[in-house]
C-alpha positions in Angstrom: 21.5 -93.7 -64.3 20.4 -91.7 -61.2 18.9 -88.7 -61.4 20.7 -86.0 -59.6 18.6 -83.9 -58.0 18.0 -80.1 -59.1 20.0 -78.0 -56.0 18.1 -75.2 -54.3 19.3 -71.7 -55.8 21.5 -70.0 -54.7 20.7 -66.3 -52.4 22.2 -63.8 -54.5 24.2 -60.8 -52.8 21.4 -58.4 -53.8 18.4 -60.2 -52.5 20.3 -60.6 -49.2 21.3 -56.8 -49.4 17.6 -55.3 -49.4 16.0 -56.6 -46.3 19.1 -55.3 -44.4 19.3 -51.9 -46.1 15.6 -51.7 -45.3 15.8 -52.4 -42.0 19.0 -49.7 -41.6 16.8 -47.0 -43.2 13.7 -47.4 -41.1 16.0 -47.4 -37.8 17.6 -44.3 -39.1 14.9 -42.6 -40.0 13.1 -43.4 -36.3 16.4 -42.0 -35.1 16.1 -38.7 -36.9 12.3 -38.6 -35.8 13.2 -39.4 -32.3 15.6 -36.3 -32.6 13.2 -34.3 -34.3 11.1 -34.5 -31.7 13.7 -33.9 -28.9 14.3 -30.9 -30.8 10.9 -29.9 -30.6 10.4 -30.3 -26.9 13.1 -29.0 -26.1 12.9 -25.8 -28.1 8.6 -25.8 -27.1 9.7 -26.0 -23.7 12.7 -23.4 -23.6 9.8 -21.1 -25.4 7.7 -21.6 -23.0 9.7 -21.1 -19.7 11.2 -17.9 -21.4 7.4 -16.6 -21.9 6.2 -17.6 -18.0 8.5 -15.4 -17.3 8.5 -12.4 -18.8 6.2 -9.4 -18.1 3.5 -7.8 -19.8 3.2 -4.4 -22.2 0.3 -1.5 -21.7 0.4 1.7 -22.5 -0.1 4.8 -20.3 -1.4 7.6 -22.1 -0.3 11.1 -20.6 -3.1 13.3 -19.4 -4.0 16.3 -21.7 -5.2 18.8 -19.1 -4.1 20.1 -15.5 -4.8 18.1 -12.3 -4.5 20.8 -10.0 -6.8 20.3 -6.8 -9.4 22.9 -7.1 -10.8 23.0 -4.0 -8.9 23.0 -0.7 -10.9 19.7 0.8 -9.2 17.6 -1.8 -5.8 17.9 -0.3 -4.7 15.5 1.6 -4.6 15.1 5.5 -3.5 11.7 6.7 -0.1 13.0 8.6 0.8 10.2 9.9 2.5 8.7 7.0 5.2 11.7 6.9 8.3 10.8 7.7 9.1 14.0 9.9 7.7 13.4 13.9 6.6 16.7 14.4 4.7 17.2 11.1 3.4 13.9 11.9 1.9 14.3 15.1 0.5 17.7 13.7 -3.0 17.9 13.4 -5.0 19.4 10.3 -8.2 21.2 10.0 -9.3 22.4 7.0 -12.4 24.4 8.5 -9.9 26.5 10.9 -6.7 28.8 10.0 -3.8 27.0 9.4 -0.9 27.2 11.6 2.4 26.5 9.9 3.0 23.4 10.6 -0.3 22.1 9.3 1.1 23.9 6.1 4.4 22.6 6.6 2.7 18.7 6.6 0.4 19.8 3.6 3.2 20.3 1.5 4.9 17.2 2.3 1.6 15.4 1.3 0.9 17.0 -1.3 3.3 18.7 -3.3 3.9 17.7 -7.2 7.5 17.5 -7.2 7.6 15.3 -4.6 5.7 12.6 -6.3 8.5 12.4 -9.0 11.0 12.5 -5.9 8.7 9.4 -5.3 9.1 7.6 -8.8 12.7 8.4 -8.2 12.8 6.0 -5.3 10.7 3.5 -7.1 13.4 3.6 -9.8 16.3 2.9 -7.3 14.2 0.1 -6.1 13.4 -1.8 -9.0 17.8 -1.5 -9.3 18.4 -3.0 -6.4 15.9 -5.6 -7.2 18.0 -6.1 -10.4 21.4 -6.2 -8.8 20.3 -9.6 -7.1 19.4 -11.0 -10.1 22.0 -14.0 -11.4 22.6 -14.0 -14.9 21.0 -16.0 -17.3 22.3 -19.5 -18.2 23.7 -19.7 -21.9 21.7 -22.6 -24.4 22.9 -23.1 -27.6 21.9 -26.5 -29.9 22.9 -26.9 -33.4 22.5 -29.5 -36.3 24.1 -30.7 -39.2 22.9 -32.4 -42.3 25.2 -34.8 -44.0 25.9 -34.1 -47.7 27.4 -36.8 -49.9 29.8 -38.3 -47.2 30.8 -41.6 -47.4 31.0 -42.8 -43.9 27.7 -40.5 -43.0 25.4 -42.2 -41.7 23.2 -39.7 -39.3 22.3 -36.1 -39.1 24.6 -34.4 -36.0 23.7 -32.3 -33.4 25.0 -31.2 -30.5 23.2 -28.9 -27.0 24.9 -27.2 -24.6 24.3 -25.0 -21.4 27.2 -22.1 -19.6 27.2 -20.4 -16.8 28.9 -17.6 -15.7 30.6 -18.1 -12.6 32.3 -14.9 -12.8 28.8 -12.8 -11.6 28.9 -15.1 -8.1 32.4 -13.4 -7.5 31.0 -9.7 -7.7 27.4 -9.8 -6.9 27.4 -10.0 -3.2 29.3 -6.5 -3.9 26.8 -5.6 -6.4 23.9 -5.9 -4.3 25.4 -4.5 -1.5 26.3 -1.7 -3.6 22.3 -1.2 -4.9 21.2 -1.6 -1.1 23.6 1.3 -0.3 22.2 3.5 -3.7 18.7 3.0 -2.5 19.2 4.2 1.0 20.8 7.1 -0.5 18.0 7.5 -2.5 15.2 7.2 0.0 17.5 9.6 2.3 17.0 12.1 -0.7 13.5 12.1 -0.5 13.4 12.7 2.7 15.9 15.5 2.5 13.6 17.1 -0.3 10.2 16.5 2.4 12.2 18.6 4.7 13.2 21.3 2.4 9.8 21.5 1.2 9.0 22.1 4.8 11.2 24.4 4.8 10.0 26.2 2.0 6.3 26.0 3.0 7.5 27.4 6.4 9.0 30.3 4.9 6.1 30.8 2.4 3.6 30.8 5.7 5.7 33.7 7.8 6.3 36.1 4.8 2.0 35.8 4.1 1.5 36.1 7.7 3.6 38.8 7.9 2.0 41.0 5.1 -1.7 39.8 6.2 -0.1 41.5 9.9 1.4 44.3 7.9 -2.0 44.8 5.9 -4.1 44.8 9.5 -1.7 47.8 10.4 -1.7 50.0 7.4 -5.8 49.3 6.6 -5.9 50.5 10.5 -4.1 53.7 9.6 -5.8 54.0 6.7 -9.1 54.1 8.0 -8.0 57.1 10.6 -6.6 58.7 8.1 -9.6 58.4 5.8 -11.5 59.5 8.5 -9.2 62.6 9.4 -9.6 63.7 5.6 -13.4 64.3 6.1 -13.2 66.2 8.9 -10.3 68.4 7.5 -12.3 68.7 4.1 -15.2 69.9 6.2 -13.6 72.3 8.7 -11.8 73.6 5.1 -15.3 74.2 3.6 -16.1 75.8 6.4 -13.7 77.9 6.7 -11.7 76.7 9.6 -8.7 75.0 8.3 -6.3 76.2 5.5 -6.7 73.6 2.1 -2.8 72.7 2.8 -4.1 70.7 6.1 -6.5 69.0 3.8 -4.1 68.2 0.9 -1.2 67.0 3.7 -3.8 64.1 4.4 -4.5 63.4 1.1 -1.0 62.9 0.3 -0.2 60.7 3.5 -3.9 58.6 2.3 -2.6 58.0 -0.9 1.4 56.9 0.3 -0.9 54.3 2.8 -2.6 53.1 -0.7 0.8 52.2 -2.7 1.9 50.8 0.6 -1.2 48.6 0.7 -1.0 48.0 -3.6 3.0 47.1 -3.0 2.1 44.4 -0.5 -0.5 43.1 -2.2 1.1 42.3 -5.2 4.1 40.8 -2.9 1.1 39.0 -1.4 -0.2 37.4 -4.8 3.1 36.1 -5.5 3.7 34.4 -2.7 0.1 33.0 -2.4 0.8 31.8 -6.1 3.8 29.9 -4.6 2.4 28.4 -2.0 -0.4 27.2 -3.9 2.1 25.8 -6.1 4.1 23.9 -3.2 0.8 22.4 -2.1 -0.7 21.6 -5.9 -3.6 23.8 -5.5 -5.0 25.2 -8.3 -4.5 29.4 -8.1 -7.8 31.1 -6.8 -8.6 28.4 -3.9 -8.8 30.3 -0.9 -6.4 29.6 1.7 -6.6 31.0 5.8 -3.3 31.2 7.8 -3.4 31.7 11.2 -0.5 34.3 12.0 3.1 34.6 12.6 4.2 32.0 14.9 6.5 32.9 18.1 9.5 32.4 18.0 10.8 31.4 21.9 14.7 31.8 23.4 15.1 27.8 23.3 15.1 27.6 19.6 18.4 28.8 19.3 19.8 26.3 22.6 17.9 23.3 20.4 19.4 24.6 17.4 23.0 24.8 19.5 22.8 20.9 20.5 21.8 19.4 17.6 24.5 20.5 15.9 27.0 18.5 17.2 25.3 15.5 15.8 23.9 17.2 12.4 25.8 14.2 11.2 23.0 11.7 12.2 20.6 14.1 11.8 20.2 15.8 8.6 19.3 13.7 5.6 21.1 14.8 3.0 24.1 14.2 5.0 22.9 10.3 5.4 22.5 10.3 1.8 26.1 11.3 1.1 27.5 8.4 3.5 25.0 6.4 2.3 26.4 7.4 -1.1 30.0 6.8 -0.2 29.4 3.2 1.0 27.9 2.9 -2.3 31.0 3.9 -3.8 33.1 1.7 -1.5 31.0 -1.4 -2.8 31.7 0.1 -6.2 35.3 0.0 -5.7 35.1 -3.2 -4.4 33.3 -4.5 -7.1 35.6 -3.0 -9.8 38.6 -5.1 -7.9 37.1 -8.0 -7.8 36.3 -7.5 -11.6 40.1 -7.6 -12.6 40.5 -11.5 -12.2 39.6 -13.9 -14.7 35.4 -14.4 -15.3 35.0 -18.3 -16.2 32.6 -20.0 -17.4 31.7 -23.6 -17.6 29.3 -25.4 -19.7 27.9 -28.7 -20.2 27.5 -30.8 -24.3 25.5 -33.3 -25.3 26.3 -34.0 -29.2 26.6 -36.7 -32.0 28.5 -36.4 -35.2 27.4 -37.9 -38.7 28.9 -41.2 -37.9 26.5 -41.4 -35.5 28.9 -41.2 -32.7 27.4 -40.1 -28.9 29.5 -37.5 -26.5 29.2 -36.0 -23.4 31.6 -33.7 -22.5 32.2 -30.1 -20.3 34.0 -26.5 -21.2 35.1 -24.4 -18.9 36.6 -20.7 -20.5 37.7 -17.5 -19.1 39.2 -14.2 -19.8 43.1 -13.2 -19.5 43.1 -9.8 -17.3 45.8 -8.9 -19.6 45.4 -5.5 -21.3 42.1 -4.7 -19.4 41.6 -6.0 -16.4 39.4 -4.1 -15.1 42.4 -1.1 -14.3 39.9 1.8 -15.8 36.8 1.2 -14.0 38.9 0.4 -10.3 40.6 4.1 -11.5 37.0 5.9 -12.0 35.9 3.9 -9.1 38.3 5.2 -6.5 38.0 8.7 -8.2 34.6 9.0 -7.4 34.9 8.0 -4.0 37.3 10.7 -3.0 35.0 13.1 -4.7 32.6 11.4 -2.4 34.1 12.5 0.5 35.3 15.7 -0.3 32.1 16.7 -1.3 30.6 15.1 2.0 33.3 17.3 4.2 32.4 20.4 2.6 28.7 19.8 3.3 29.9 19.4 6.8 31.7 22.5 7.0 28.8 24.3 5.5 26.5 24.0 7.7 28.9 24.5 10.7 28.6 27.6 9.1 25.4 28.4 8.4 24.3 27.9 11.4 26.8 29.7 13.3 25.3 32.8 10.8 21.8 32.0 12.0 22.4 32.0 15.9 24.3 35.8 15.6 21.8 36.9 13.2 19.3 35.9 16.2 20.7 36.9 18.6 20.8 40.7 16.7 17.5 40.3 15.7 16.2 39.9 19.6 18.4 42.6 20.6 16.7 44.7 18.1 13.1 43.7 19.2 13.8 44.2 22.8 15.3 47.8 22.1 12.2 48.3 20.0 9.6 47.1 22.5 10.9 49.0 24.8 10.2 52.3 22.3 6.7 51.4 21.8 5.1 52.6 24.9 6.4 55.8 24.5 5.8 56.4 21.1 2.1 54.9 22.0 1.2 57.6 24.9 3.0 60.6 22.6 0.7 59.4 19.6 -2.2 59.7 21.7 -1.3 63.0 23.6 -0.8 64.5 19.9 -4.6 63.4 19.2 -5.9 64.8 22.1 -4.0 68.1 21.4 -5.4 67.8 18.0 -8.8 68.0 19.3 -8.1 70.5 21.7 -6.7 72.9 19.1 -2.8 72.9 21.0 -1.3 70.6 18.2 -1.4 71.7 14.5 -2.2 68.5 11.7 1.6 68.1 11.3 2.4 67.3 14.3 -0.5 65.1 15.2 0.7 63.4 11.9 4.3 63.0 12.4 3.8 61.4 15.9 0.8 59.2 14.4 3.9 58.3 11.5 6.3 57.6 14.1 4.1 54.9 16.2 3.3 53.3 12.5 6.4 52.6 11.6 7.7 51.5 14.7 5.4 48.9 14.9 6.3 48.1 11.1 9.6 48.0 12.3 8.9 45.9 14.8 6.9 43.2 12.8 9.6 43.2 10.6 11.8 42.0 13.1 9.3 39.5 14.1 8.9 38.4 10.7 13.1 38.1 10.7 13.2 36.0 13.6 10.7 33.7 12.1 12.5 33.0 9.3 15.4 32.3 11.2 14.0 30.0 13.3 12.8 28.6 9.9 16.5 28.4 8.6 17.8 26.7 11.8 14.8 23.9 11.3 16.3 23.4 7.8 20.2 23.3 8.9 19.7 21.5 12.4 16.4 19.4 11.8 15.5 21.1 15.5 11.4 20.2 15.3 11.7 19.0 12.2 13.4 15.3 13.0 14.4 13.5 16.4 18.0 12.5 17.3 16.8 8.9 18.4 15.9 6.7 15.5 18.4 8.0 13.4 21.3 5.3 14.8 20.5 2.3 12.5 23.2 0.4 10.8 24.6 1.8 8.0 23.7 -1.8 6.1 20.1 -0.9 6.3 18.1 0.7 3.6 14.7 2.2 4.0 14.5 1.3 7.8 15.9 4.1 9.5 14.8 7.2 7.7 11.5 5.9 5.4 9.8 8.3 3.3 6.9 9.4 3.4 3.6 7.2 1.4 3.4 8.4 -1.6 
């Protein structure tokens, strides 16, 4: 009988089952290595674009002792980066008395406060800087491990990137609104430069006037001094009565606490000045005298008040301010409707299954919206311009004060100019008499007296009119800042009014 022959054997389910499950398991687990490693490079290079980008730390220690400039050659000269024409055109000599307006300009340059007036500005620049900044796009990623699932078969993740559209609305009103802040700022400093003119000014006529004041009484003294040795003598001798000698005694010593009253007046001032100009108290300072004061300061003062408006910088800075504001306000309205955002996913669930896909989300203006900050908003801006009107008004004011005030003050020199002569020729007639023996002490004294103080009286004045003339520089900007130059758009920041290099 035939032999049948032995079949092959049969492939059992299981031996069938391994290759394939090997083969599923080493594609999986490239799949997972291949989104390890996407993970990786993407997070490595998120990492590292965050780091290019960021800035660096290092400390700044503060100083532990004064840096007040102790001698007089290390302030600085270089006018021409002053913001005011006429202090910048004015020339400095340190080897010569200094008029005022070399003062004026070393104040400006020098003065301590004015350097944080300085960071200030700095400040509002790095803010505007920041206002045209967009905001950051959003990144998010996540993973999920499967646990025990049935019909899991990968590990899901899922990236996604938003934007915020709602910051392209408002920042053209934003950045406008830091533009307007920082030209408000800048207008500051220069505001403060020109009071600290101002003050410097002021400081310069009230020393000049008690180093004139101090020429006049050391004068008198002197004679007097003088007149008290020959009256002690002619009293030793027998001549004179001892009341003649203790009359001039008593005037000597009423010309000493004149000259000790004005000196300390004198230290305190210097001390001020030296302050304004960051010297250190001691270094010796020469001023060269009372300026004049002419009859066209108050006709400059008169017609540059009717454009103060474009003149004065603190009045700039309070328009500038208000458009600020108005960008403010308009920011705030454009605020109240909906922010969205939109974003872009990548993901795959545990079943291994690939989507692409877009959000987009956004805020309902429906409790909020933005109603308190447009309130505040247009609350401030009224303040704004009430506070701008009244400045207006003010000065109107003040400098209607400081014209009469001048124009009494010019009456009052005239009338007392006209008394000097006089006064100068009886003075000296009384002398002479004096000598010849016709005039007794008192008398020669009382019309000596009466010369003195009119001419005290008469530098006081002087001294008046200066500071006047001073005041209207503040209020008007007469000297101090030229009409043209000041008409640059109101857009502009830092172009029209710079201030001075720090």
């Amino acid at each position: 009988m035939p032999q049948v022959p032995n079949p092959a054997p049969a492939t059992t389910p299981r031996a069938h089952a391994l290759p394939a499950l090997a083969t599923f398991v080493t594609q999986l687990r490239g799949q997972r290595g291949r989104a390890r490693r996407l993970s990786q490079a993407a997070s490595l290079a998120a990492v590292l674009l965050i780091l290019g980008g960021c800035a660096s730390y290092a400390p700044h220690p503060l100083a532990d002792r004064p840096d007040s400039l102790q001698q007089l050659r290390s302030l600085r000269v270089d006018t021409a980066s002053i913001a005011l024409p006429r202090l910048a055109a004015q020339h400095v000599d340190l080897d010569q008395p200094l008029p005022m307006g070399a003062v004026a300009a070393l104040a400006v340059l020098d003065n301590p406060q004015l350097r944080i007036a300085r960071d200030r500005l700095g400040v509002a620049r790095a803010q505007a800087f920041a206002a045209g900044l967009l905001p950051d796009p959003q990144f998010s990623t996540s993973r999920d491990y499967p646990r025990h699932g049935s019909g899991a078969t990968s590990t899901a993740y899922s990236y996604g990137l938003a934007f915020d559209l709602g910051a392209l609305l408002t920042r053209p009103a934003a950045q406008a609104a830091a533009r307007q802040h920082l030209r408000s700022v800048n207008l500051d400093l220069l505001w403060q430069e020109w009071q600290t003119a101002s003050q410097a000014q002021l400081l310069y006529v009230r020393l000049s006037a008690l180093q004139a004041r101090r020429g006049l009484l050391q004068g008198e003294l002197a004679l007097v001094g003088q007149a008290l040795r020959r009256t002690r003598a002619a009293v030793a001798r027998g001549e004179l009565p001892r009341a003649d000698s203790d009359a001039q005694l008593l005037r000597l010593q009423s010309l000493r606490q004149r000259l000790a009253a004005d000196e300390h007046a004198r230290v305190g001032l210097q001390a001020g000045l030296h302050s304004l100009l960051g010297l250190a108290p001691g270094v010796p300072l020469r001023l060269a005298g009372l300026p004049e004061v002419t009859p066209e300061s108050a006709a400059q003062a008169r017609a540059a008040l009717a454009h103060v408006a474009d003149i004065r910088p603190d009045l700039l800075a309070l328009r500038a301010g208000y458009a600020s504001q108005e960008q403010t306000l308009r920011e705030a309205v454009l605020q109240q409707f909906p922010s969205i955002s939109v974003g872009l996913t990548r993901a795959r669930d545990t079943s291994d299954v690939n989507t692409v896909g877009f959000g987009v989300s956004f805020s309902l203006p429906l409790f909020n919206g933005s109603r308190g900050r447009i309130a505040v908003a247009r609350a401030t801006r009224r303040e704004l311009r009430d506070a701008y009107q009244l400045r207006l008004d003010q000065t109107q004011a003040e400098v209607e004060q400081a014209l009469a005030n001048l124009r009494l003050l010019r009456r009052q020199q005239a009338a007392l100019q006209a008394d000097l002569p006089p006064l100068q020729a009886a003075a000296a007639a009384a002398r002479q008499a004096l000598a010849d023996g016709s005039y007794t002490l008192q008398q020669a004294q009382f019309q000596q007296l009466a010369l003195l103080d009119q001419r005290l009286a008469l530098l006081t004045v002087e001294q008046q009119q200066a500071e006047q003339a001073v005041s209207l520089d503040l209020l008007t900007g007469a000297g101090l800042y030229r009409v043209a130059g000041v008409s640059a758009p109101p857009g502009t920041a830092n172009s029209d009014h710079p201030s001075s290099a720090s």
